[in-house]
C-alpha positions in Angstrom: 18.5 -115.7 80.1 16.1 -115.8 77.6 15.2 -119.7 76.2 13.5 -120.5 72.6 11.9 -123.9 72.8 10.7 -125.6 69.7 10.3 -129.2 68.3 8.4 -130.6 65.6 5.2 -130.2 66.8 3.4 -127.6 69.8 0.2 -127.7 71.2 -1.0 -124.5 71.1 -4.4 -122.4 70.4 -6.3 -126.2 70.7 -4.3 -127.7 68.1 -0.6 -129.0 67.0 1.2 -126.6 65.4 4.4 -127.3 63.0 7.1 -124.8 63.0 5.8 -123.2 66.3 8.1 -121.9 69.0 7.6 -120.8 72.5 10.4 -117.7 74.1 10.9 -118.7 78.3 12.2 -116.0 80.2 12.1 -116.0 84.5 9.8 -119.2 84.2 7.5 -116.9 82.2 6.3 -117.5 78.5 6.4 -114.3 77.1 5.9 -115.8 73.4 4.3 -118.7 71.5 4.1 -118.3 67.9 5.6 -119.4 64.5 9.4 -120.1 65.0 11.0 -117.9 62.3 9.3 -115.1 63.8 9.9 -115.8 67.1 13.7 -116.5 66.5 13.8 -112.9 64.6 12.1 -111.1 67.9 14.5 -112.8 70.1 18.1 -112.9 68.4 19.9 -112.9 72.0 17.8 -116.0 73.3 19.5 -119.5 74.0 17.5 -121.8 70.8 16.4 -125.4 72.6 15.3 -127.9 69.7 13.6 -131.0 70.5 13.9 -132.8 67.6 11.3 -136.1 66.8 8.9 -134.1 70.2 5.9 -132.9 70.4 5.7 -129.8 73.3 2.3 -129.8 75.2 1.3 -128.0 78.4 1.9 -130.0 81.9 -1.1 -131.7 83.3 -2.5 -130.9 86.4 -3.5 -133.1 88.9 -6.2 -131.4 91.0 -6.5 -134.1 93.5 -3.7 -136.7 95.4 -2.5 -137.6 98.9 1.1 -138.0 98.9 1.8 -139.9 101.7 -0.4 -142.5 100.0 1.7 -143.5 97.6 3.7 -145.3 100.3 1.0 -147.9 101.0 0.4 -148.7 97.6 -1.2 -152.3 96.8 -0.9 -152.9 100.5 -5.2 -153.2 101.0 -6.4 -154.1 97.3 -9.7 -155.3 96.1 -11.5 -154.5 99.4 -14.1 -152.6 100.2 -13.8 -148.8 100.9 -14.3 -148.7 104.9 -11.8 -152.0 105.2 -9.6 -150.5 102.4 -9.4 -147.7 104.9 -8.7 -149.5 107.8 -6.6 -151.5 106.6 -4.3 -149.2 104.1 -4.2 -145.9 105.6 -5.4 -146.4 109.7 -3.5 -149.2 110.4 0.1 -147.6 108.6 -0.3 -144.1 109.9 1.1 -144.9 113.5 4.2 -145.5 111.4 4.3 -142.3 109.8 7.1 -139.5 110.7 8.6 -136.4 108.8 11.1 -138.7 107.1 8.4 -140.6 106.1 5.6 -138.4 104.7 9.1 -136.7 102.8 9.7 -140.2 101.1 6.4 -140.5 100.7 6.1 -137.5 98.4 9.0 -137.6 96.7 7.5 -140.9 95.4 4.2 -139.6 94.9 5.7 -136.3 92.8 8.4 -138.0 91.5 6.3 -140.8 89.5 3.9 -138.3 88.4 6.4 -135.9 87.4 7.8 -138.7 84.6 4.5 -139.3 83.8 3.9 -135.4 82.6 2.4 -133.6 85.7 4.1 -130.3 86.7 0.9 -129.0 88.6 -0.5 -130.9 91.7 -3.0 -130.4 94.3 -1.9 -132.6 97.3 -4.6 -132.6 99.9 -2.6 -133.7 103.1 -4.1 -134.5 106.4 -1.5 -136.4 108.5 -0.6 -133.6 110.3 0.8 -135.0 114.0 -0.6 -132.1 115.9 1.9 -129.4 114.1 2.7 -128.2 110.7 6.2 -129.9 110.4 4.9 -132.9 108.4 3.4 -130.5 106.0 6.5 -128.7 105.6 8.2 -132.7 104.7 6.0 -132.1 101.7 6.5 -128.9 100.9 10.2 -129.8 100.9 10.1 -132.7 98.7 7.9 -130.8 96.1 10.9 -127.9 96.4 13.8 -130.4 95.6 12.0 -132.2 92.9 10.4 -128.9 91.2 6.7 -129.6 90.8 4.7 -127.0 91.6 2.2 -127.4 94.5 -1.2 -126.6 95.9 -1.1 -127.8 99.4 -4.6 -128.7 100.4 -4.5 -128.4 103.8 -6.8 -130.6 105.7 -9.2 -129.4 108.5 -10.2 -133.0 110.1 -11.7 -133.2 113.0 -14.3 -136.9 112.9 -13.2 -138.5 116.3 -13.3 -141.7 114.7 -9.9 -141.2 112.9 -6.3 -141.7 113.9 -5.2 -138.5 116.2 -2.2 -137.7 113.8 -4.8 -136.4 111.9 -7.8 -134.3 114.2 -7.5 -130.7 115.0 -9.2 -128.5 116.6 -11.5 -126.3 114.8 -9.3 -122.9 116.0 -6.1 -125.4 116.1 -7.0 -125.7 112.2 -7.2 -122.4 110.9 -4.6 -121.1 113.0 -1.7 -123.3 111.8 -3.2 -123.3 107.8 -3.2 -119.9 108.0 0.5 -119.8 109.4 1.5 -121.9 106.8 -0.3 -120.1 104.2 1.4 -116.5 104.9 4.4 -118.1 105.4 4.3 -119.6 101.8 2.4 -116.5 100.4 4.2 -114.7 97.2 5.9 -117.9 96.4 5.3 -119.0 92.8 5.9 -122.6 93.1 4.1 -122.9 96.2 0.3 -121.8 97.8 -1.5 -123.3 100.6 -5.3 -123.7 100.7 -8.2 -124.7 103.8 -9.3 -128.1 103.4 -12.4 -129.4 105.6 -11.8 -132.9 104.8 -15.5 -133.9 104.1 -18.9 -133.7 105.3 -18.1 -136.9 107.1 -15.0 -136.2 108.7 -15.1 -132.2 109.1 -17.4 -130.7 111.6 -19.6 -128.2 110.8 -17.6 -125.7 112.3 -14.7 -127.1 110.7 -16.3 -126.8 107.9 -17.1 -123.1 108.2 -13.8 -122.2 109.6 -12.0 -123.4 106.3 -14.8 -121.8 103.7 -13.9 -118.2 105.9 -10.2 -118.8 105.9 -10.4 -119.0 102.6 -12.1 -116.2 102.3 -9.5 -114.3 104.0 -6.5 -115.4 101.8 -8.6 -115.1 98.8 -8.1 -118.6 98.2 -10.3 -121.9 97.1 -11.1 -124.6 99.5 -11.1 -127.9 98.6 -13.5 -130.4 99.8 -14.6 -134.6 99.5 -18.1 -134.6 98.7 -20.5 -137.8 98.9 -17.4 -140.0 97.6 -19.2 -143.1 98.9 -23.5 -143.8 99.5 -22.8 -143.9 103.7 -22.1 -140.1 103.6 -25.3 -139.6 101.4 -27.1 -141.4 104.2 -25.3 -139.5 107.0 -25.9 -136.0 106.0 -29.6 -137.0 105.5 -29.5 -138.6 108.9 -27.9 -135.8 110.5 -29.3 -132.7 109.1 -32.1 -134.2 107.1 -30.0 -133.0 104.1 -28.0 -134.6 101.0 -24.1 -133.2 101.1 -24.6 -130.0 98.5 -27.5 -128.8 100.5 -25.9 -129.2 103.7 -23.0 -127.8 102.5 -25.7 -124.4 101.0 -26.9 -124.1 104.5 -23.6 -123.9 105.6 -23.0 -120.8 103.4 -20.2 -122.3 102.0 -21.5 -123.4 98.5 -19.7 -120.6 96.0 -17.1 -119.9 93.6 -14.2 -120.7 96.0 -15.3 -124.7 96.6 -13.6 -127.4 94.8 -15.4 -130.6 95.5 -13.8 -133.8 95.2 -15.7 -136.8 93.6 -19.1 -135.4 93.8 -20.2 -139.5 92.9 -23.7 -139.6 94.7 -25.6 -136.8 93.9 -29.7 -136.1 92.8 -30.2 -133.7 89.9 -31.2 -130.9 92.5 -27.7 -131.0 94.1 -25.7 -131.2 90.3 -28.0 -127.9 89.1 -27.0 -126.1 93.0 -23.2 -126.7 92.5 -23.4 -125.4 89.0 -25.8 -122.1 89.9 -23.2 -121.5 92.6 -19.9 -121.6 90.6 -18.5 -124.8 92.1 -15.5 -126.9 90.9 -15.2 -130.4 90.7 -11.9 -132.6 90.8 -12.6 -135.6 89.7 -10.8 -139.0 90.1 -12.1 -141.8 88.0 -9.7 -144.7 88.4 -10.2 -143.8 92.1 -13.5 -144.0 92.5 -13.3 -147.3 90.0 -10.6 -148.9 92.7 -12.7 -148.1 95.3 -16.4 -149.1 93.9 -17.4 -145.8 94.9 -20.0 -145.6 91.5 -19.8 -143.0 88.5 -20.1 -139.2 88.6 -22.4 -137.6 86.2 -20.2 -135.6 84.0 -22.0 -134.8 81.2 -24.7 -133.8 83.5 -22.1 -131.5 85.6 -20.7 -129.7 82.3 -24.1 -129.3 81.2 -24.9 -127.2 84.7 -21.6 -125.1 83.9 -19.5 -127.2 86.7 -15.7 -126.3 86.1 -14.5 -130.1 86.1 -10.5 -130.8 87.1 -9.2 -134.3 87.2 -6.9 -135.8 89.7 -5.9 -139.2 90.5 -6.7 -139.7 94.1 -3.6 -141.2 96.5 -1.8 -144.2 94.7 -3.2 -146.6 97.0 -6.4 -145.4 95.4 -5.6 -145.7 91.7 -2.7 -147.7 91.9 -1.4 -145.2 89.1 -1.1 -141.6 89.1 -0.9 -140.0 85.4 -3.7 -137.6 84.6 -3.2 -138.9 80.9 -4.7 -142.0 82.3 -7.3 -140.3 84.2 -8.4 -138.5 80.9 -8.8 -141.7 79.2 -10.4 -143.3 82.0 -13.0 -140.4 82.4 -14.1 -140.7 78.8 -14.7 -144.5 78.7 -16.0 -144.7 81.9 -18.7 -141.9 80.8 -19.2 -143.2 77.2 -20.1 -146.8 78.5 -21.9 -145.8 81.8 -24.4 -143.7 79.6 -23.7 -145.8 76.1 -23.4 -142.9 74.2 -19.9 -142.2 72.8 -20.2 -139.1 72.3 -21.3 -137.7 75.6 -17.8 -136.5 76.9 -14.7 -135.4 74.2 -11.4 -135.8 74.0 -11.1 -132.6 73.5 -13.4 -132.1 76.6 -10.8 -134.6 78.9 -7.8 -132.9 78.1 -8.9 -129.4 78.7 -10.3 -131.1 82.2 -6.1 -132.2 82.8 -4.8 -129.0 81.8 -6.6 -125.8 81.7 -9.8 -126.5 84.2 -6.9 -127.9 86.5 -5.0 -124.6 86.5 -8.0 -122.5 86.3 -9.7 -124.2 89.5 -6.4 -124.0 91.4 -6.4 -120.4 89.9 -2.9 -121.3 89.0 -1.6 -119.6 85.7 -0.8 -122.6 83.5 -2.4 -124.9 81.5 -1.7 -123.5 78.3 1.2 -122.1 76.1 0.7 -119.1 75.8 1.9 -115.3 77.0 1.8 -114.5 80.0 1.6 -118.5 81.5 3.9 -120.0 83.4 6.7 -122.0 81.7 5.2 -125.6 82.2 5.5 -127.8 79.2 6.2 -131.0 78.6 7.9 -132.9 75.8 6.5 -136.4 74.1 8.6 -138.3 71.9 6.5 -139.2 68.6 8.5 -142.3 67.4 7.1 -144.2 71.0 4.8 -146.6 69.4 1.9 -145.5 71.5 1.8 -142.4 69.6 1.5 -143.8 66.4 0.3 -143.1 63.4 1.3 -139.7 64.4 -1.8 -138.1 61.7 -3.9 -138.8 64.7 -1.2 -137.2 67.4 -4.1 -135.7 69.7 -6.1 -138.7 69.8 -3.6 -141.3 70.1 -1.9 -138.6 73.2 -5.4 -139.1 74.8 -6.6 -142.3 74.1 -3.3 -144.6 73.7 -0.4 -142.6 74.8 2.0 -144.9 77.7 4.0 -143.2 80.3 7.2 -143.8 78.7 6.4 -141.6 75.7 6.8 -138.6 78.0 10.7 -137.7 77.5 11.1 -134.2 78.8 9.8 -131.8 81.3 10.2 -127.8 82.2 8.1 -126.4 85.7 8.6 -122.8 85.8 11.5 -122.4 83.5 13.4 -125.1 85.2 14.4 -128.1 83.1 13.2 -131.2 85.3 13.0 -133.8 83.3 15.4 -135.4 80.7 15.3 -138.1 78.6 12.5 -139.8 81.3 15.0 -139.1 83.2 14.4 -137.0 86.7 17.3 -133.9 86.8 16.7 -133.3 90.9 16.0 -135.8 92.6 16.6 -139.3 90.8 14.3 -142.1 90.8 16.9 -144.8 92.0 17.4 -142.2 95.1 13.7 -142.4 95.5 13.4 -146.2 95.1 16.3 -146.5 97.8 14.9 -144.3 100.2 11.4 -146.5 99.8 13.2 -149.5 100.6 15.0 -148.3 103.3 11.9 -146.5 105.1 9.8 -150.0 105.0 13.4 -151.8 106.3 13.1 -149.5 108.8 9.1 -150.3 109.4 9.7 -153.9 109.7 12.5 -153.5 112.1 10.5 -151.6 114.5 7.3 -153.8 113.8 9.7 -157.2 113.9 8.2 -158.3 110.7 6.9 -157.6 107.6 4.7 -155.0 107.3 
């Protein structure tokens, strides 16, 4: 059945349009143009008007650990190597399918009212099997989002066993996963090596030619914090982006995450090569890991994505935050206000998202898939609405984000969640660390 969406304003072609339309059809938009014309073409279709809305593509967030989202203020205002052991090494005994399920539904669920309908969740609890993946696959099915699972390739003996492989342990079960999944449009599966520090450098390898083979990206942490910096020159007398050239796996395909610590050699070699970047400013704020050169990265043609890291890394996780975090952070770092757009951010959480996770969203037009979002324009946060893409950038609060349609499938209503409801999620939280501190015999 054919569905006409309109509303008072729609983002479309870089700008807000009045009187615009957009014709859904199989999760498909096969039109966006003026909505007398679009009505005309399409007398059959259903007509969907969101009255007081604006319509605006979904964001995408190119980078978040689901599972994360569970240990959430637990190890705050620490630094990153006791943040780490103390958030993520000391809960991940605890960990089962039931809970890495909750765990996502959380993580999707929030972001999901908060206006992402793409996300990149790079996942690396894996327990020795794929079944704990497939607890996130599940909870991204139920609740709609669509999904890039990242999967990780860790193999650093210093981490928790749940989450080491085996280099041919690795690419054999991401590569089951990934065929298994293959053909499915809400779902794709991509090699992660988890980082310089925690991938080998035949785990590394391994991930850049499985990719290869599925013709997808791989996605990557690169010198997050100064100790991998120091460890790759230690190691191989070489900072992370040359190490990672001499590797032969510097190309198109590689999305780097953070990319903080870098010389202006490595920022001109990731842009020669085609790179990506997905990068997480409130993370890397949270974590004191310093400030990624963005204007410099553009300037080298660097395809930049934004994500918001795992919620126990943020504590938030709307991209409409990072956007406005990325452009403050860059204005005041380099005291120049004009060094990164607004324009520029929201591109970074829409279209550079999609195209880096060569999704086809990120925009409304023909030919994209039906993920939109809906913001109401009497929220306060919004206003004066004469300044509606500014004020969506710069001021906009979650709550302004009413509606929500992934792949043709209504999702979102009235802030409201239409598959999984966010009381069932709180519950099932609550229950889950009941359940913790039973086993634990106390509070954890």
């Amino acid at each position: 059945m054919q569905k006409i969406y309109s509303a008072d304003f729609v983002f479309a072609g870089g700008a807000f349009r009045k009187d615009y339309a957009l014709v859904e059809e199989n999760g498909v938009i096969l039109e966006a143009g003026p909505a007398a014309a679009v009505a005309a073409s399409f007398p059959g279709a259903d007509l969907i008007r969101w009255d007081g809305k604006a319509i605006v593509p979904g964001t995408v967030n190119a980078h978040n650990h689901s599972f994360q989202s569970l240990l959430r203020g637990i190890a705050i205002d620490k630094p990153f190597l006791e943040w780490r052991d103390q958030a993520l090494y000391r809960y991940t005994p605890l960990l089962d399918e039931e809970a890495v399920y909750t765990g996502a539904l959380l993580a999707f669920g929030e972001m999901m009212r908060y206006g992402v309908t793409s996300v990149g969740d790079f996942f690396y609890v894996h327990n020795g099997g794929t079944a704990y993946d497939e607890a996130v696959i599940q909870a991204a099915k139920e609740l709609g989002i669509r999904l890039v699972f990242a999967r990780t390739m860790y193999d650093w003996c210093g981490a928790p066993l749940a989450y080491r492989e085996k280099v041919q342990e690795a690419v054999n079960r991401t590569r089951q996963l990934a065929v298994k999944y293959q053909g499915d449009p809400m779902v794709a599966v991509h090699p992660a090596p988890h980082s310089p520090h925690a991938a080998s450098p035949e785990m590394i390898k391994a991930g850049h030619r499985l990719a290869q083979e599925l013709d997808t990206p791989f996605h990557i942490h690169v010198a997050e914090e100064m100790f991998e910096v120091e460890e790759t020159l230690r190691d191989y007398g070489l900072r992370p982006i040359h190490y990672l050239d001499s590797l032969g796996v510097l190309d198109e395909r590689m999305i780097a995450i953070h990319l903080v610590w870098l010389d202006d050699s490595e920022v001109r070699l990731i842009g020669s090569r085609g790179g990506s970047l997905a990068y997480c400013p409130s993370s890397n704020m949270f974590l004191a890991d310093g400030v990624t050169r963005i204007p410099d990265l553009m300037k080298a043609g660097v395809r930049i994505a934004l994500g918001t890291d795992g919620a126990c890394s943020n504590n938030r996780i709307s991209v409409f935050e990072e956007m406005r975090m990325c452009a403050l952070l860059q204005k005041v770092t380099r005291l120049d206000g004009t060094c990164v757009s607004a324009d520029e951010v929201f591109r970074m959480g829409t279209s550079n998202g999609a195209a880096a996770l060569r999704l086809q969203t990120g925009s409304l037009e023909a030919g994209k898939a039906a993920d939109f979002i809906a913001l109401e324009l009497g929220d306060l946060s919004l206003a004066p609405k004469r300044e509606l893409f500014a004020n969506m950038v710069y001021s906009m609060q979650p709550g302004a984000v009413t509606h929500s349609v992934i792949g043709g499938r209504p999702v979102l209503r009235d802030g409201k969640l239409l598959t999984v409801s966010g009381q069932e999620i709180g519950s099932r939280v609550e229950r889950l660390f009941e359940r913790w501190e039973g086993l634990a015999g106390k509070k954890v």
